[in-house]
VOGU-3710 file (C-alpha; in Angstrom, 3 decimals, decimal comma):
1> xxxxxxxxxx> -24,638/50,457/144,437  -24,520/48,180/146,885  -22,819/44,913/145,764  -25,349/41,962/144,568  -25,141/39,239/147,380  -25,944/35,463/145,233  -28,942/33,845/146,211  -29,135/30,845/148,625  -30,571/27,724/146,995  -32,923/26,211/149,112
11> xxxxxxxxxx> -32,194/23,094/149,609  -35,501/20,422/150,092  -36,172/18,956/153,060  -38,143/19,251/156,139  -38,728/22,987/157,416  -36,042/24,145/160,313  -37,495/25,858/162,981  -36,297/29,528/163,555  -34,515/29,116/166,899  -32,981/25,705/165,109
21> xxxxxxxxxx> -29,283/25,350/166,466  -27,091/27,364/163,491  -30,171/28,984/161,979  -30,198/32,752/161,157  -32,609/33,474/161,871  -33,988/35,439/158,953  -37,759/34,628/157,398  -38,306/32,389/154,535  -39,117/33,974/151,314  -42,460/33,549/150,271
31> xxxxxxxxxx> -43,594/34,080/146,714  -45,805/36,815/147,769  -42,624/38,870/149,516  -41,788/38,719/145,917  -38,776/36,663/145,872  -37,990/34,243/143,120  -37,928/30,541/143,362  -34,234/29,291/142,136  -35,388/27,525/138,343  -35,089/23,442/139,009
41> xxxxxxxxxx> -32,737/22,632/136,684  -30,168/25,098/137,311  -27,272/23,571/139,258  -24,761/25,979/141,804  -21,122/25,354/142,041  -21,301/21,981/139,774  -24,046/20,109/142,169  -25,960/17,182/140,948  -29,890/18,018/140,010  -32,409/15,998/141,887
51> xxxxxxxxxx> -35,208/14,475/139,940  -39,007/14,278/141,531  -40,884/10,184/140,762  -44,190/10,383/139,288  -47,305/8,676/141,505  -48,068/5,012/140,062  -51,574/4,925/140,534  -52,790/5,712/136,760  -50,137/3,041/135,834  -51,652/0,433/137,370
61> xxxxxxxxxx> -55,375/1,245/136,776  -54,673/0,595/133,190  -52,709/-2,839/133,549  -55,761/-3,462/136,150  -58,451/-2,415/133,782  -56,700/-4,989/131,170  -56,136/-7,999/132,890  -59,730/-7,427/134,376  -61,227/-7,192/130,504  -59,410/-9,923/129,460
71> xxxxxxxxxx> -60,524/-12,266/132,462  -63,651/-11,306/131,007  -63,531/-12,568/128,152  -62,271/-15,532/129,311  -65,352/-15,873/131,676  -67,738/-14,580/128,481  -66,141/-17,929/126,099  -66,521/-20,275/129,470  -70,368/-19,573/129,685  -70,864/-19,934/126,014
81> xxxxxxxxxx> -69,094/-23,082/125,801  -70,300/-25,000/128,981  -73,737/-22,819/130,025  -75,081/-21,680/126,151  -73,438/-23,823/123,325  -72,760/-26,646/125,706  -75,090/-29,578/123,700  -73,734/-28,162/120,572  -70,308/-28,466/121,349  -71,017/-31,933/122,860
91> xxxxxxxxxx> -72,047/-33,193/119,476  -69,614/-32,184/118,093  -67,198/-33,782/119,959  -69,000/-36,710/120,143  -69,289/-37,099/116,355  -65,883/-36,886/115,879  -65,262/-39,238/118,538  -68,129/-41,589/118,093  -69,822/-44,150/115,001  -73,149/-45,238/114,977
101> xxxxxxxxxx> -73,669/-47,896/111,759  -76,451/-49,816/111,063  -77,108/-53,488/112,066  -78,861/-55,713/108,971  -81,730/-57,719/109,969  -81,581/-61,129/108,559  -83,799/-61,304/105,567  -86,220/-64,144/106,140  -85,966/-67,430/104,226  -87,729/-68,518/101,815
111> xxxxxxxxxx> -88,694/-72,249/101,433  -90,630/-74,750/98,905  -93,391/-76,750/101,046  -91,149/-79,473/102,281  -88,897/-76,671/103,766  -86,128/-76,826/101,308  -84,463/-73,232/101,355  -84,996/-71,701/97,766  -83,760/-68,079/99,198  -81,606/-67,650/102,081
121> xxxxxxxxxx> -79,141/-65,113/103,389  -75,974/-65,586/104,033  -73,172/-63,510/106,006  -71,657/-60,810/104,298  -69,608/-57,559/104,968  -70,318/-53,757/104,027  -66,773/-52,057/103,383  -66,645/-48,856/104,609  -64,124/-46,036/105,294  -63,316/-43,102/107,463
131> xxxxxxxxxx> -61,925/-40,339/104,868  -60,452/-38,495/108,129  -57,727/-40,981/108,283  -56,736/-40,484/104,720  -55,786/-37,110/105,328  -51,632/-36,471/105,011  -52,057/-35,360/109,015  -53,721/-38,813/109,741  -51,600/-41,042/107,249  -48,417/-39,320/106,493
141> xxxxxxxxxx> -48,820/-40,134/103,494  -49,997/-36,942/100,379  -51,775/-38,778/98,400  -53,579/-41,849/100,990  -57,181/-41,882/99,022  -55,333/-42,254/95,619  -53,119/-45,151/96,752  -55,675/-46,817/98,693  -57,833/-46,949/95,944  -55,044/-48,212/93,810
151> xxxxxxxxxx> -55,039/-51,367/96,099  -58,903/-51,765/96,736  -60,092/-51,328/93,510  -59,393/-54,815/91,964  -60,274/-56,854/94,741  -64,010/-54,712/94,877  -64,181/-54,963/91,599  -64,967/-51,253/91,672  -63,447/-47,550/89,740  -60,686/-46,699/91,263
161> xxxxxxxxxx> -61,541/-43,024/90,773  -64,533/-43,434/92,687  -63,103/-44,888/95,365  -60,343/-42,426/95,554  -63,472/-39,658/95,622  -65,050/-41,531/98,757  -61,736/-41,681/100,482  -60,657/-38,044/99,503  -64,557/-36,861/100,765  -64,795/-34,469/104,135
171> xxxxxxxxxx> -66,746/-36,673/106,110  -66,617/-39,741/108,912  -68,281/-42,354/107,115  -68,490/-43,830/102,951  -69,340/-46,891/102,160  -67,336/-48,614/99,595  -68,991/-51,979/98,525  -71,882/-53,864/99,719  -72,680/-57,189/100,630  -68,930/-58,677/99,630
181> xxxxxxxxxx> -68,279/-62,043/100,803  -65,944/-63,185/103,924  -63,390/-64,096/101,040  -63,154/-60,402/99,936  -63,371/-59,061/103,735  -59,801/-61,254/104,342  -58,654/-60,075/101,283  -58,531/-56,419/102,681  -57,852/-57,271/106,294  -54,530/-59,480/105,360
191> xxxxxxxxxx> -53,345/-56,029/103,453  -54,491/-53,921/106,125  -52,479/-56,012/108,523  -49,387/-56,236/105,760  -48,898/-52,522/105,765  -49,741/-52,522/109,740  -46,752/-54,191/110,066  -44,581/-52,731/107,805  -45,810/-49,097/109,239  -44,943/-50,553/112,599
201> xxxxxxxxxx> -41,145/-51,191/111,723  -40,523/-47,900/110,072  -41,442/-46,197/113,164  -39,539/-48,068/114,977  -36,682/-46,855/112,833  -38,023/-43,431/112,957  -40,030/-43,181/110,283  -43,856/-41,694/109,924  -45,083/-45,507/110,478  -47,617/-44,310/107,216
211> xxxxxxxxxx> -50,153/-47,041/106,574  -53,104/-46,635/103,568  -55,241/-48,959/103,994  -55,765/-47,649/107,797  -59,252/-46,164/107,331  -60,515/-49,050/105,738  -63,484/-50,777/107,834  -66,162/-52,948/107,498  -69,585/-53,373/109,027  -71,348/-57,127/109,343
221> xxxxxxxxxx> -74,252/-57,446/107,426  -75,906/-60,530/105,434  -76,317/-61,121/101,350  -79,175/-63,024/99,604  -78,189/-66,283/98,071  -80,283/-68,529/96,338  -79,156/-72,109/96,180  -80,888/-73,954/93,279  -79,762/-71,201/90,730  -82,407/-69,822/88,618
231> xxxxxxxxxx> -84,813/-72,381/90,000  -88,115/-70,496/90,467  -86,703/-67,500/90,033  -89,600/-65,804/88,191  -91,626/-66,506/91,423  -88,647/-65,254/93,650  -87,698/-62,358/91,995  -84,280/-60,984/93,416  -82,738/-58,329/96,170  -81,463/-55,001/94,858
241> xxxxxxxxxx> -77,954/-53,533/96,016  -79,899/-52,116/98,776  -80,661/-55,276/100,379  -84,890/-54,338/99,175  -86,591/-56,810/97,087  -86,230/-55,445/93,776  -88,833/-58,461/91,659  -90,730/-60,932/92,534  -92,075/-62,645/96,085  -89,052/-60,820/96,964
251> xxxxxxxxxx> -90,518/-57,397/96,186  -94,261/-58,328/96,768  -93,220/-59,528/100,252  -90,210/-57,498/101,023  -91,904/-56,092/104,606  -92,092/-59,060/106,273  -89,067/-60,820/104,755  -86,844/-57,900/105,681  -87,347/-57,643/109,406  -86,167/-54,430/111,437
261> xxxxxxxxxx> -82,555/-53,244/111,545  -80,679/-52,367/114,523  -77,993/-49,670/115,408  -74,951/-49,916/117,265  -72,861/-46,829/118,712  -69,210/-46,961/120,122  -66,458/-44,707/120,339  -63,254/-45,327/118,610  -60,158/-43,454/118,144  -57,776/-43,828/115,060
271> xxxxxxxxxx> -60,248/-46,208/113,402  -60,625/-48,809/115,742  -63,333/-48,944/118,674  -62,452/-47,559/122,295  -63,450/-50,549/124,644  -63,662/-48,517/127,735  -65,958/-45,875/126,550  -68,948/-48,652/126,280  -71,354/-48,486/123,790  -75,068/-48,598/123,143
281> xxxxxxxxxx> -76,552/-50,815/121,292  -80,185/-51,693/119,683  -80,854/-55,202/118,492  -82,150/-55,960/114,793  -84,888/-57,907/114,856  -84,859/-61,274/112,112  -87,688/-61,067/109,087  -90,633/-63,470/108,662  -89,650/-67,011/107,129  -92,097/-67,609/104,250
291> xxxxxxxxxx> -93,117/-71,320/102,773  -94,538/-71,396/99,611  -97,094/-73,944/98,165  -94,102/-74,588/95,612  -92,718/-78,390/95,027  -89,234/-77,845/94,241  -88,739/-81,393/92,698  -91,850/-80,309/90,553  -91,060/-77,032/89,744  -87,466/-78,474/88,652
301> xxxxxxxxxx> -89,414/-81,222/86,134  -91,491/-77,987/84,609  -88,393/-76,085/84,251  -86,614/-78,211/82,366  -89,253/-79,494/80,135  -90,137/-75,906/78,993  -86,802/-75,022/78,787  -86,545/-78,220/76,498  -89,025/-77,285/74,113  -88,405/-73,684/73,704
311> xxxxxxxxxx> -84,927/-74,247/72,690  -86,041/-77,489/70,254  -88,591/-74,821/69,042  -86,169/-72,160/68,276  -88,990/-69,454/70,983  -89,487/-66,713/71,946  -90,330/-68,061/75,714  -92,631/-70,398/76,979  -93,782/-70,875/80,809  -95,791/-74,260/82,475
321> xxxxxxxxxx> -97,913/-74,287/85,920  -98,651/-77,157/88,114  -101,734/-76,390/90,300  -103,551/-79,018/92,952  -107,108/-79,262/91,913  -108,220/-79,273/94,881  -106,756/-76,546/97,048  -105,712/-74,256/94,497  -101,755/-74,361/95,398  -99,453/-73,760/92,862
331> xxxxxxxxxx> -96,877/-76,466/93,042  -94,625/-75,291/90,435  -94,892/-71,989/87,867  -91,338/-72,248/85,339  -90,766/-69,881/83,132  -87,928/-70,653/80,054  -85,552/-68,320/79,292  -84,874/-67,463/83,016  -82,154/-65,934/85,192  -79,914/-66,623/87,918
341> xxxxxxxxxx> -80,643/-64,340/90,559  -77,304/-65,005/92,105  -75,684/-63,258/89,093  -78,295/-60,474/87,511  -75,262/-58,760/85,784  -75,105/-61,751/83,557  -78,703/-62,065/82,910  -81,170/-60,598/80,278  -83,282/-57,963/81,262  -85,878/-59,122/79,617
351> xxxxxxxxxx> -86,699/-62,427/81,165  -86,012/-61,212/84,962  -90,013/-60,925/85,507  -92,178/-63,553/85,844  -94,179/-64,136/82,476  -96,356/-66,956/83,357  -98,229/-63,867/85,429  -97,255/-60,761/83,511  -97,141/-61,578/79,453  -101,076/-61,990/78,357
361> xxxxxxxxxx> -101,745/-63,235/75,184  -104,709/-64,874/72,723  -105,416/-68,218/74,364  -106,601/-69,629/71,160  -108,727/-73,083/71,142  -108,068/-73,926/74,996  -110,172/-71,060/75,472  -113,692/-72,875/73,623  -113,364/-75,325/76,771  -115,303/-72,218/78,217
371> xxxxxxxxxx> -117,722/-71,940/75,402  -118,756/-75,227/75,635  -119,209/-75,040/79,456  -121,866/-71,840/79,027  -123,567/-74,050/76,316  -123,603/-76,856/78,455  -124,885/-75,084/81,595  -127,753/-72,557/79,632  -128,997/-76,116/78,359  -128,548/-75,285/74,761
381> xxxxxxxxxx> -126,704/-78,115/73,750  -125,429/-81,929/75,161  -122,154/-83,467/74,348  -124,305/-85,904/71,721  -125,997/-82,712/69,824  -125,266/-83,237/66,016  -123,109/-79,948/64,802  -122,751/-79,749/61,039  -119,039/-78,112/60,114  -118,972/-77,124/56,853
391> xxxxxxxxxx> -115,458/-76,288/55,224  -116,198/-72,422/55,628  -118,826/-70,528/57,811  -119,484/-66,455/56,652  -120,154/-64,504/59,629  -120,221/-60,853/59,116  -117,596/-59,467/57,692  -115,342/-62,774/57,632  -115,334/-65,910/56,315  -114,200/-68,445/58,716
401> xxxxxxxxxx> -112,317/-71,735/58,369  -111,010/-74,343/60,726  -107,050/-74,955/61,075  -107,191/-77,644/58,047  -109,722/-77,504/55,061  -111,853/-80,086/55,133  -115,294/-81,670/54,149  -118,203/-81,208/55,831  -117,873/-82,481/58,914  -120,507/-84,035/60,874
411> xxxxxxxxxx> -119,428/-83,985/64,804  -121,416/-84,406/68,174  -120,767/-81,009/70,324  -117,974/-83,608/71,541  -116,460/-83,919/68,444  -116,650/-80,163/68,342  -114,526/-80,120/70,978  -112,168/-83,036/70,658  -111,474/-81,899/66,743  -110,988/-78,411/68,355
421> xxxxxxxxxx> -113,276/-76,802/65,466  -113,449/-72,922/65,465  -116,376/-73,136/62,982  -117,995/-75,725/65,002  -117,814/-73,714/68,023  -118,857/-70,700/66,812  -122,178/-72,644/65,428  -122,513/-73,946/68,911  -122,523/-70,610/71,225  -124,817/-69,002/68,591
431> xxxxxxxxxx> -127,127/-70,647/70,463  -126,778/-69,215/73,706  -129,250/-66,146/72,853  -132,204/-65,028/70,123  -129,661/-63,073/69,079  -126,124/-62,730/68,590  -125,677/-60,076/71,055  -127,681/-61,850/73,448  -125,530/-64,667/72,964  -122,428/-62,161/73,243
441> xxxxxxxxxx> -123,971/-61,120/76,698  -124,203/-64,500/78,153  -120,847/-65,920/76,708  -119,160/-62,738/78,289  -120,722/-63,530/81,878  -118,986/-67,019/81,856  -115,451/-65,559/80,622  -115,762/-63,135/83,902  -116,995/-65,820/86,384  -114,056/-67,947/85,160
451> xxxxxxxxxx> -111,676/-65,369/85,914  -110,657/-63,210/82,245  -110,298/-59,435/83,101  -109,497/-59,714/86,658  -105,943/-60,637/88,562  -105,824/-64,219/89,813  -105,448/-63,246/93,441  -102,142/-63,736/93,418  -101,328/-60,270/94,031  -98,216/-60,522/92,072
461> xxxxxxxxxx> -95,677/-57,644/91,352  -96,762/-56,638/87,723  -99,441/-59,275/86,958  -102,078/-58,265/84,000  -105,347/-59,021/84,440  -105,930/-59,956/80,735  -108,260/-57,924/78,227  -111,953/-59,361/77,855  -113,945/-55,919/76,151  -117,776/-55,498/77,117
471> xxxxxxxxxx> -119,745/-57,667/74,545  -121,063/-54,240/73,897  -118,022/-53,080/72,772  -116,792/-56,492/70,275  -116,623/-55,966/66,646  -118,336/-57,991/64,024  -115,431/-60,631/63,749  -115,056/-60,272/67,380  -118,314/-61,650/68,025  -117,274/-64,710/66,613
481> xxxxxxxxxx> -113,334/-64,947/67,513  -114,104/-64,708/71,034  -115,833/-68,087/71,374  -112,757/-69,766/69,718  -110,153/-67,602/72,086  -108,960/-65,003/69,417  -109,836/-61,174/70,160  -109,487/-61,695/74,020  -105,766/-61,807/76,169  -105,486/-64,019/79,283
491> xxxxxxxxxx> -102,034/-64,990/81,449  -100,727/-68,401/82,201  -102,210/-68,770/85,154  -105,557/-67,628/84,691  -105,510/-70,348/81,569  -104,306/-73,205/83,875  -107,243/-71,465/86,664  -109,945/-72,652/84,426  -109,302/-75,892/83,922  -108,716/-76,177/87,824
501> xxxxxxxxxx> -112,466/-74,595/88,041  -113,561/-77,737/85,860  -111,392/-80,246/87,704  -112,569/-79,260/90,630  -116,075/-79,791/89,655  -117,201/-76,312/88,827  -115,443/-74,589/91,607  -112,726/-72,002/91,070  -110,414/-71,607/94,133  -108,136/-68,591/94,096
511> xxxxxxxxxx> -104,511/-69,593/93,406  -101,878/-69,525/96,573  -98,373/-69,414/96,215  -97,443/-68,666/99,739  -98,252/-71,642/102,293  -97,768/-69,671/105,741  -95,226/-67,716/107,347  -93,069/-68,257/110,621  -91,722/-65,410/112,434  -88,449/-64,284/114,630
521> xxxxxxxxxx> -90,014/-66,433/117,591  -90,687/-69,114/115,862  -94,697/-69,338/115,625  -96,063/-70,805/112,417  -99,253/-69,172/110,829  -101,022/-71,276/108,010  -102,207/-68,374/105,149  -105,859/-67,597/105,060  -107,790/-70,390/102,342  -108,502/-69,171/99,570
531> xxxxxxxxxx> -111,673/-67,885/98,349  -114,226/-70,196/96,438  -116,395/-69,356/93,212  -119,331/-71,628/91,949  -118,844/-71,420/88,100  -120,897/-74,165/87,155  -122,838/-76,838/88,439  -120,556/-80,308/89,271  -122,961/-81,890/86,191  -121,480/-79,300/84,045
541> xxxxxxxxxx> -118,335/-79,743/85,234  -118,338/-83,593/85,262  -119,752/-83,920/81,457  -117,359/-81,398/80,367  -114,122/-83,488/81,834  -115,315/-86,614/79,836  -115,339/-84,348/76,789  -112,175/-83,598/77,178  -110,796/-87,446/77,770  -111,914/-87,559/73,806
551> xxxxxxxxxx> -109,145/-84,821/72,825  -106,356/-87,234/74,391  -108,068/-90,739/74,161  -109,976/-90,731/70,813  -107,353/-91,454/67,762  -109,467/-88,242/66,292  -108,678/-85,968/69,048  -105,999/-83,370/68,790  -104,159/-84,349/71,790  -103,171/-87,687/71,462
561> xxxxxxxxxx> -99,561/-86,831/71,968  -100,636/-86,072/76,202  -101,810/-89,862/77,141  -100,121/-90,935/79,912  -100,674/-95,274/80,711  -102,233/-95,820/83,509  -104,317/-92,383/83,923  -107,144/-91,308/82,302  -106,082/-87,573/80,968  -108,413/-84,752/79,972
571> xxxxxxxxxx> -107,044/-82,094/78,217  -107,309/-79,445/75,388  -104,910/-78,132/72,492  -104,538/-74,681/72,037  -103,103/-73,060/68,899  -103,921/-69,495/68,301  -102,535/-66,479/65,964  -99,784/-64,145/68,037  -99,675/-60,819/68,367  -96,258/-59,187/68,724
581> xxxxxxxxxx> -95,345/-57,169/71,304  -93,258/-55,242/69,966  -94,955/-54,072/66,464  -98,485/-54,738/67,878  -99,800/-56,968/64,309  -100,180/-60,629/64,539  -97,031/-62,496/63,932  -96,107/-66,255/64,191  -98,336/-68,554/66,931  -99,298/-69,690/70,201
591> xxxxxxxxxx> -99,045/-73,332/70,999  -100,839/-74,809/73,821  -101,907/-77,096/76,057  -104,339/-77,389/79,100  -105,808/-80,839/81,325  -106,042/-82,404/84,340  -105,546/-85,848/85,882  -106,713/-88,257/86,720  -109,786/-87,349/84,759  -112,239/-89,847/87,142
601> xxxxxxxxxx> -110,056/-88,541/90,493  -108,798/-85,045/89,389  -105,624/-84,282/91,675  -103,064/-81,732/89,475  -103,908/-79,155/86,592  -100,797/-78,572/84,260  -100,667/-75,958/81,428  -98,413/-74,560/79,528  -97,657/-72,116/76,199  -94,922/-71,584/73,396
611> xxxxxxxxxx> -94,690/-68,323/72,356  -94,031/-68,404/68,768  -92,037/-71,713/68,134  -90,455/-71,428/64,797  -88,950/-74,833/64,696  -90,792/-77,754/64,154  -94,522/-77,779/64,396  -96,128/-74,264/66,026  -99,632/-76,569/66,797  -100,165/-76,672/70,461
621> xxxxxxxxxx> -100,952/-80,740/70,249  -96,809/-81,732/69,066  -95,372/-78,815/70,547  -97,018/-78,658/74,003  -98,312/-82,154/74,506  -95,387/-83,553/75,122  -94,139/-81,418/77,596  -97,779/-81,663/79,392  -97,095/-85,306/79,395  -93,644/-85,114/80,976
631> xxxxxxxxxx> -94,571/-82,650/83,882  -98,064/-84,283/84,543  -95,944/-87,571/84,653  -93,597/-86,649/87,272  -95,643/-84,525/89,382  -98,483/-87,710/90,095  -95,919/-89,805/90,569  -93,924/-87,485/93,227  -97,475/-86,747/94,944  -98,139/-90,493/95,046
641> xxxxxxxxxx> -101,649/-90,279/92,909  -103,179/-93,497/92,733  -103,757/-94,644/88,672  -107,293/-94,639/87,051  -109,771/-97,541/88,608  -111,991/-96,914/85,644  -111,890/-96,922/81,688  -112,872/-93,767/79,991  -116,378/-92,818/78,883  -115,276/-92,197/74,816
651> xxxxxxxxx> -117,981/-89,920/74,206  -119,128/-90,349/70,279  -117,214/-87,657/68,372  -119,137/-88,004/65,251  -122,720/-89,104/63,378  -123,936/-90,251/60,158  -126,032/-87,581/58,066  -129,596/-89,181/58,546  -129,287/-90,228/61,783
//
């Protein structure tokens, strides 16, 4: 066989030509002549292998195709942040980087009628915080809200776990306290500034520069004083924590006393405002001054005399009004115990109303001054008709009796009045009607026209209009307690109303307390007047103010203890049987005492009530007379009322059987 010759490896590279210089000259194998490719990694003689790249296309489609989606979805968060969510993410920025806090309108003042501020406002601070900064990022500190709260607690006067709740809360904004004073805003700035300091030398020393009190702000605002103490403060009333008035003129008034708040808006970074980012701002707008009809020297003469008396009287409470005859202003309205509405914590809950207004009550006798006005104006009787009083009258279901036993007493309708008989009384009104209920009927029509069962006007927070049933609806006994003021509930001011309506020569004027208001620019409006009510005529009202000279004036009258020298003084005692509030049965008494002066010139109307004196005497002529005396003294002499130019008319009190 013809010896194997070994394969030539073809080595790569460009083609040679056949009639290439050197070249054989023989054809190239092709696979299809059948001969065999040499295998690639087999190596001849000990030659190195060569080793064929693979294309980098697909490699960098794929790092293309990445970087391409992740530009994407750098292009898909861009739109959504500035294009889609942009307002959303906006506010959020800006309420992280901005405060908005409300500016307090100045709560308008109220004055007496001279202009003497009885409440004012005053500036104060709100103490606020932002929790943010009492984070351990913010203050370096672990435990910030606990040791803040450590330090703020006793000068707020507040829990220091619920401060440390505030501080630790995931918000912007808490407020802390209310309406503290300038005194307690230093208190908290001069620590602030204390550990500012401190927190500025440890980082220059390298420490975390960790101050507490950091987040600690404050926002101006005002607080309502009131500078005569619990002078008028029944009429006032008080303002709540929330700056709204919570009682009183205060309450019943608070819309135009409060005035329109304002808002401010800044940025601020770390706590503190950011001067160059500006902010906006919207001015509050100052409440309505208010003047009352109110006499503070006046009102300061009531208070004391009632508070007087009901502690000499061992009382429950007792209240006195001041009214001008003639226009219908109150000029003072005291109520004993009161309350300080500069301190409420420290005052009893029960006396921070107003109870001249809101307590009603059985009038008792100076209720028959209204009897004796509907006999007098039906014509049934004169002041010289002969009334005979026997010891005990049976009407009924009751027998009757007068507030001492006595004989049989034989008084003019006068008398009647100026001995302040119930049995008398009764006798008297029977004749107002054929019949009893007729008489009921007509007596009823007087107690409405002189105000009973209807608010004064006033328009007070909480006032009671009284209870005066349909004569329909009054019992046996009823029918004849009315006429003597048992069986029907009046207030203090509707009491000291009628005797106004007589003063004033028949005329009931509404009651005022508030004289006019002055706004934020300064303008002055004068309240509307009052309305006006005939009651009866001016010779009704005339004959019935000379009846009730003989209660003070005549040495048999039961209200001797009210002459004043100089003025002629008409007036009526009141003494009637209590109900108690809280058990709802009649319990102890009702002293009081009703008039006007001077009787020929009417100018002021005083009344005023003990509510079950347990001290002394509990009849309305020694327990209310004087104080009638001392108020009515004072408040003629601060208005300047000229004395009486005339004597009184002593109207005859009594007759002689036969005569």
């Amino acid at each position: 066989m013809p010896s194997k010759e070994p394969t030539r490896r073809r080595v790569p590279g460009p083609a040679r030509s056949r009639n290439a210089a050197g070249g054989s000259g023989r054809p190239r194998p092709t696979a299809r002549s059948g001969a065999r490719r040499p295998a690639a990694g087999r190596q001849r003689g000990g030659s190195a292998r060569s080793i064929r790249l693979g294309s980098p296309r697909p490699r960098l489609r794929l790092i293309s195709l990445c970087l391409t989606l992740v530009m994407l979805a750098f292009v898909v968060r861009l739109l959504q942040v500035q294009a889609v969510d942009a307002g959303t993410y906006a506010a959020k920025a800006e309420k992280n980087r901005y405060l908005e806090y409300t500016i307090a309108a100045e709560r308008g003042e109220i004055t007496d009628r001279s202009g003497i501020a009885l409440a004012t406002s005053v500036d104060a601070h709100d103490i606020t915080a932002d929790p943010k900064l009492f984070t351990p990022e913010e203050s370096k500190v672990p435990d910030a809200p606990r040791q803040a709260a450590a330090l703020l607690a006793p000068i707020l006067g507040k829990d220091e776990a619920e401060l440390a709740k505030k501080l630790a809360a995931r918000t912007r904004y808490e407020v802390l306290a209310r309406r503290q004073s300038p005194k307690v805003w230093k208190q908290i700035k001069d620590l602030r500034s204390a550990f500012a300091e401190k927190a500025a030398e440890d980082r220059a020393n390298g420490g975390p520069g960790a101050n507490v009190l950091a987040g600690v702000l404050q926002e101006p605002t005002t607080r309502r004083v009131y500078p005569n103490g619990d002078l008028a403060a029944g009429i006032l009333g008080f303002v709540n924590a929330e700056g709204k008035g919570g009682g009183g003129l205060e309450a019943q008034l608070n819309e135009r006393l409060q005035g329109e708040d304002g808002k401010i808006r800044y940025a601020q970074a770390g706590g503190r405002p950011v001067p160059t980012a500006g902010s906006t701002e919207i001015p509050a707008v100052a409440g309505t001054d208010v003047e009352l009809t109110i006499d503070r020297d006046i009102q300061w003469a009531a208070q004391r005399a009632i508070a007087d008396q009901v502690e000499k009287s061992r009382a429950d409470r007792g209240y006195v009004i001041v009214q001008n005859t003639k226009t219908g202003e109150v000029l003072a309205m005291a109520n004993a115990p009161g309350y300080d509405p500069n301190d409420l914590a420290q005052s009893n809950a029960a006396a921070l109303g107003n109870a001249a207004l809101q307590d009603v009550y059985e009038p008792g006798s100076t209720s028959k001054v209204m009897s004796i006005a509907a006999v007098l104006e039906e014509g049934a009787a004169t002041p010289g008709t002969h009334v005979t009083v026997p010891n005990r009258l049976h009407r009924g279901d009751r027998l009757f009796r007068d507030d001492v036993d006595h004989p049989t007493w034989y008084l003019t309708l006068n008398g009647v009045l100026a001995k302040s008989s119930n049995i008398g009384t009764i006798l008297a009104t029977g004749q107002l009607g054929k019949t009893q209920a007729e008489a009921n009927k007509v007596l009823y029509s007087y107690l409405r026209k002189f105000g009973l069962g209807s608010t004064t006007g006033l328009d007070y927070p909480g006032e009671s209009p009284g209870i005066v049933a349909k004569p329909q609806d009054w019992s046996t006994s009823q029918q004849y307690t009315i006429p003597f003021g048992q069986g029907l509930s009046l207030n203090a001011m509707q009491a000291t109303s009628v005797y106004q309506t007589i003063a004033n020569g028949g005329v009931r004027i509404e009651p005022t307390l508030v004289r006019g208001t002055k706004d934020a620019d300064g303008r002055y409006t004068a309240s509307e007047a009052p309305e006006r009510t005939r009651v009866v005529s001016e010779k009704t009202a005339e004959t019935l103010a000379k009846m009730l000279e003989s209660v003070v004036d005549d040495e048999e009258g039961t209200g001797t203890k009210a002459h004043i020298e100089g003025y002629r003084v008409a007036g009526k005692t009141g003494t009637a049987n209590r109900v108690d509030p809280v058990h709802g049965v009649y319990k102890g008494y009702t002293a009081s005492f009703a008039g006007f002066a001077p009787a020929d010139d009417p100018q002021v109307t005083v009344y005023c009530a003990i509510q079950n004196p347990t001290k002394g005497s509990y009849f309305g002529g020694p327990t209310c007379g004087p104080i009638y005396k001392k108020v009515m003294e004072f408040a003629l002499k601060t208005l300047q009322a000229p004395p009486s130019g005339s004597a009184p008319a002593r109207l005859p009190v009594s007759f002689k059987p036969g005569e």
